[in-house]
C-alpha positions as CSV (number, residue, x, y, z in Angstrom):
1,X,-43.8,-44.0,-22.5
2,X,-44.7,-40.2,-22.5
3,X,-42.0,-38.1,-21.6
4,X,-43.5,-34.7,-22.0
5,X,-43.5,-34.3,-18.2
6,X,-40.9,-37.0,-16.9
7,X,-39.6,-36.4,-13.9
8,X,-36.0,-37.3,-15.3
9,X,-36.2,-34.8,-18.1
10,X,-34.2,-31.7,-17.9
11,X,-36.0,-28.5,-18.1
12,X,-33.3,-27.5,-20.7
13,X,-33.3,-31.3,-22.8
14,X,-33.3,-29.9,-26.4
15,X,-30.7,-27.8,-25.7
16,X,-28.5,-30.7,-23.6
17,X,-29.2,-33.4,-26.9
18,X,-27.6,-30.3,-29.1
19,X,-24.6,-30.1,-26.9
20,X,-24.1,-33.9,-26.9
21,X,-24.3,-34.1,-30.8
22,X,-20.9,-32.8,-30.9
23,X,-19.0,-35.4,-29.3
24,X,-19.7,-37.9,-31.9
25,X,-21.1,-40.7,-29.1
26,X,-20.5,-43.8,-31.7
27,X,-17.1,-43.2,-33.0
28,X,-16.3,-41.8,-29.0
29,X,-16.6,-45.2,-27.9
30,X,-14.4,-46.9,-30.3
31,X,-12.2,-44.8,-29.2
32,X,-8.9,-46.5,-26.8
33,X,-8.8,-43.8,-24.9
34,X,-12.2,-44.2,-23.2
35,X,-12.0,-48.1,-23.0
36,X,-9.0,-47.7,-20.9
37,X,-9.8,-44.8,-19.1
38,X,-13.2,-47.0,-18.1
39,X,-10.9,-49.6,-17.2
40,X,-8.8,-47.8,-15.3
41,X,-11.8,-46.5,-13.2
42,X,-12.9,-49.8,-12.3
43,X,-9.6,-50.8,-11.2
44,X,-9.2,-47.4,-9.0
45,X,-12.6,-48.5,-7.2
46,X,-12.2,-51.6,-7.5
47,X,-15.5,-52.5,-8.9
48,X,-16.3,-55.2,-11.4
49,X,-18.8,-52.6,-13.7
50,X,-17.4,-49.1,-14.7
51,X,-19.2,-47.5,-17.0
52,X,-18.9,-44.0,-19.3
53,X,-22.6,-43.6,-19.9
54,X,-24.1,-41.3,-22.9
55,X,-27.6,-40.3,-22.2
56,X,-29.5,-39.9,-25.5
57,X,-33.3,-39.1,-26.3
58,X,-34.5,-42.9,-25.1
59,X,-31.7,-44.5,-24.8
60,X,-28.2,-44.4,-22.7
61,X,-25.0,-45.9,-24.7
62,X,-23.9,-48.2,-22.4
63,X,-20.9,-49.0,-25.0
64,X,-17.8,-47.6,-23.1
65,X,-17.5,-50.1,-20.0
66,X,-15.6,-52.2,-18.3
67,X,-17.6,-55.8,-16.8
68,X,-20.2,-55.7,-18.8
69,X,-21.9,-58.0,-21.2
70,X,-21.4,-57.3,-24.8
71,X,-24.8,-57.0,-26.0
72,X,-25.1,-53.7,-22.8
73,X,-24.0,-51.6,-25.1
74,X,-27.5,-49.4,-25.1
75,X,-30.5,-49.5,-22.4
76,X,-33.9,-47.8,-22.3
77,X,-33.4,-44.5,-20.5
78,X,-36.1,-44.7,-18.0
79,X,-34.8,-48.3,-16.5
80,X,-31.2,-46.6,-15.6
81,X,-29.7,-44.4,-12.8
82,X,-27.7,-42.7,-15.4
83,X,-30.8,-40.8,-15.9
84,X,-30.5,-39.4,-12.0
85,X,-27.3,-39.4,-11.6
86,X,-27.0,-37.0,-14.6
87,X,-29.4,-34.6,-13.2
88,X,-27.2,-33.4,-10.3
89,X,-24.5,-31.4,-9.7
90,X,-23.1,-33.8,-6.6
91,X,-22.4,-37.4,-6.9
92,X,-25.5,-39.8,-7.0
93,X,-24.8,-42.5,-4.8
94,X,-27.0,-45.8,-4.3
95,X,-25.5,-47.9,-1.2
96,X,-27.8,-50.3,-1.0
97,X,-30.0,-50.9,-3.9
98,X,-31.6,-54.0,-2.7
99,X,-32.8,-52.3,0.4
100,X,-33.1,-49.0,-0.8
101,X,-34.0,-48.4,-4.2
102,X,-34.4,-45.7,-6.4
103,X,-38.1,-45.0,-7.4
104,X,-37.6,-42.9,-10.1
105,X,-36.7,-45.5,-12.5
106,X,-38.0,-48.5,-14.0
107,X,-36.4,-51.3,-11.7
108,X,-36.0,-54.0,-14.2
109,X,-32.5,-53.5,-15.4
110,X,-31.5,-53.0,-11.9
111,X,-33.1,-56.5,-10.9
112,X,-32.0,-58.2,-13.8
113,X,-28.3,-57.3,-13.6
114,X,-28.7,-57.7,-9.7
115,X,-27.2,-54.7,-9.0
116,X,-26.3,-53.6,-4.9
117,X,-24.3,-50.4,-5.1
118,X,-24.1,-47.4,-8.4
119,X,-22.4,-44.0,-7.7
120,X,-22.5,-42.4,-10.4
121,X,-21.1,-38.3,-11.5
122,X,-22.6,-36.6,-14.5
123,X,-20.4,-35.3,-17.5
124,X,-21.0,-31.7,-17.9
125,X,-20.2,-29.6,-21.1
126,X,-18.4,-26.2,-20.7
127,X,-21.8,-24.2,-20.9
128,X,-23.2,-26.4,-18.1
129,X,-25.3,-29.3,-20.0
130,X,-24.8,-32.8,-18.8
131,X,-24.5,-35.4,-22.0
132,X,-23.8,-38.4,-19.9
133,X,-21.9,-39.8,-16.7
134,X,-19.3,-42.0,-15.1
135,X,-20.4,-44.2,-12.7
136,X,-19.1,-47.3,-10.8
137,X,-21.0,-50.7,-10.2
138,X,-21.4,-53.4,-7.6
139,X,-23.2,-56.6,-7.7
140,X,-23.0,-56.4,-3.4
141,X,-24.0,-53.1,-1.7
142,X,-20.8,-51.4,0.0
143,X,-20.4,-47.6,1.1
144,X,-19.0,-44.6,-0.4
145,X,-16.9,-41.9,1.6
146,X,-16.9,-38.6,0.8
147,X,-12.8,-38.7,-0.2
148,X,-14.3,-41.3,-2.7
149,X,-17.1,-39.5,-3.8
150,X,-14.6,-36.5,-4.0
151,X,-12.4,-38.8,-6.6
152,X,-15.5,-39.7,-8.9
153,X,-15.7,-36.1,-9.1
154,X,-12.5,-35.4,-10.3
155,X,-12.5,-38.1,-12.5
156,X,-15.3,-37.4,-14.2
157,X,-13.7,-33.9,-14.6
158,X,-11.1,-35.9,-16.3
159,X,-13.2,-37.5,-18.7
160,X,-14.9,-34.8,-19.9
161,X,-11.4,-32.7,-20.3
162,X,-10.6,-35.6,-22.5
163,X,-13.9,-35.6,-24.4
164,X,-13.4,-31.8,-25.2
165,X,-9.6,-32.7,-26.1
166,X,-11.0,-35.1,-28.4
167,X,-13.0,-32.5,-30.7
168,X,-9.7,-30.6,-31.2
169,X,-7.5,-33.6,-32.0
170,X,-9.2,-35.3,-34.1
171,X,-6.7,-34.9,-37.1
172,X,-3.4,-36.4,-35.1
173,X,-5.0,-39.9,-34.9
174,X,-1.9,-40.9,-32.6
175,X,-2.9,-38.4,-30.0
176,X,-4.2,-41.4,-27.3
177,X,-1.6,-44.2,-27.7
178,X,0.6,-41.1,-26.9
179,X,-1.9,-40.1,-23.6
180,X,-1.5,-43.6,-22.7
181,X,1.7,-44.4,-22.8
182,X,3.0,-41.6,-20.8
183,X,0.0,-42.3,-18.2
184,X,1.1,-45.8,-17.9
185,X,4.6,-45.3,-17.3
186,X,3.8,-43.0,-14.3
187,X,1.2,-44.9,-12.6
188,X,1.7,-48.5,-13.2
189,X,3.6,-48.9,-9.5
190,X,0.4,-47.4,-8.2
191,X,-2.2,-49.9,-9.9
192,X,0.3,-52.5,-8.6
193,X,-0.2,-50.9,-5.3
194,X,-3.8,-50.7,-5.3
195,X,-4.5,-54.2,-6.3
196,X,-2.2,-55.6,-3.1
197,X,-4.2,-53.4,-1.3
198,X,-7.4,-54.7,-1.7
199,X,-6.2,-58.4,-2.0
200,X,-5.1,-57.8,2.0
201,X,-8.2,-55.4,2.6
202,X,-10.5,-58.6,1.5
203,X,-8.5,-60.7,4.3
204,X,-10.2,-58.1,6.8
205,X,-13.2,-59.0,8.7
206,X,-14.9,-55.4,9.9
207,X,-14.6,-52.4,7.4
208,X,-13.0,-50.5,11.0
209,X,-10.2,-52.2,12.8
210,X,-7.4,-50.2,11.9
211,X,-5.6,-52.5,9.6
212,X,-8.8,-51.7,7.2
213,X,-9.0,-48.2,7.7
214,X,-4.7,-48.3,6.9
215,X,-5.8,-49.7,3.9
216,X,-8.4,-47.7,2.8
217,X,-6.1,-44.2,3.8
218,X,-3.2,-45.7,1.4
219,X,-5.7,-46.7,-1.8
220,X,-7.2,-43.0,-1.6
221,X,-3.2,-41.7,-1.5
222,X,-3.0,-44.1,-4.7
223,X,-6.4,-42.8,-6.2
224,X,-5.3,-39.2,-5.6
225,X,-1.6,-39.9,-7.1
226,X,-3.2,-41.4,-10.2
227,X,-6.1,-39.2,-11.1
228,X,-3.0,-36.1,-10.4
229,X,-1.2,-37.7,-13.0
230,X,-3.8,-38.6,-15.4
231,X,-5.4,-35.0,-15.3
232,X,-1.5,-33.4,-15.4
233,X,-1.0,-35.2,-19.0
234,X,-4.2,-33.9,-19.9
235,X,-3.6,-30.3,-19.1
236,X,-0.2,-31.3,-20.6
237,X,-2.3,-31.7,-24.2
238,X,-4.9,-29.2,-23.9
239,X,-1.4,-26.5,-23.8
């Protein structure tokens, strides 16, 4: 495909594929931190396909996710909504992919890994370039608030906090397991929390009677209380 005049192309793209040379996307995403950080966004949403997304020249490293196969670890750029999603500055959100699709893309890898629902935030440098994004999968199509769309944000901000971080500890190789374990110990009430939460949210027939919308208000106090924590260690390291 010619993509001298693709509508997913940033007017700035040689200069975005410089910034994201830096970050190392192969050895990135052997990294711990990442897979767990991918795993823990997955959990927060509770969606079976979380995915940090690098969006090269022609392809998009799929490598860093959580629920998908292993041979996803790289797709053609122009059958992805990482290549839209990473194009704006607010949260791309898909609700219902089946009905409403996006026609900017190539459906195929949508269709064949029967996708319903993507939101998806891109990962912007310092100066302003986005290299990739974090997004969040469904098989089913559900909806998105705003307070959620709001907490994608944030954690994306997370992620690329840690990326940066990453470039200036390279050299203390224990740096994560550290990051981790001190994440952990503060938030592993919460995951507990957040998992009997949506076990008794599932039991609810309508998304509005009020035991639902109970549940929903206390997993975005759980979100918030973990994303605060995880960004606080962060801060924490970057001092």
């Amino acid at each position: 495909m010619s993509t001298s005049s693709h509508p997913l192309l940033p007017l700035t793209e040689p200069l975005r594929l410089e910034a994201l040379r830096p970050y190392r996307v192969y050895t990135t995403m052997q990294d711990e931190t990442f897979a767990e950080l991918v795993r823990l966004t997955a959990k927060l949403f509770n969606v079976p396909i979380a995915i940090i997304a690098f969006v090269e020249e022609e392809e998009v490293r799929f490598g860093l996710n959580y629920g998908l196969a292993p041979d996803m670890d790289r797709v053609n750029r122009w059958e992805t909504l990482c290549s839209v999603a990473m194009l704006h500055d607010e949260i791309s959100v898909f609700e219902d992919l089946r009905e409403r699709p996006c026609e900017l893309i190539n459906p195929l890898l949508v269709q064949r890994l029967n996708l319903g629902f993507y939101a998806g935030c891109a990962l912007r440098t310092p100066e302003g370039y986005s290299i990739g994004v974090l997004c969040v999968i469904d098989h089913k199509p559900r909806q998105f608030s705003p307070a959620e769309a709001d907490l994608l944000q944030r954690l994306a901000g997370a992620v690329m906090s840690l990326l940066d971080l990453r470039l200036h500890l390279l050299q203390q190789p224990t740096w994560n397991q550290q990051l981790w374990a001190s994440v952990y110990a503060r938030i592993d009430t919460s995951i507990t929390r957040l998992e009997t939460l949506a076990a008794l949210a599932s039991w609810e027939t309508q998304p509005d009677t009020p035991a639902a919308q109970a549940y929903q208000a206390s997993t975005l106090e759980e979100m918030v209380q973990i994303i605060d924590v995880l960004t606080g260690h962060i801060r924490a390291l970057q001092a």
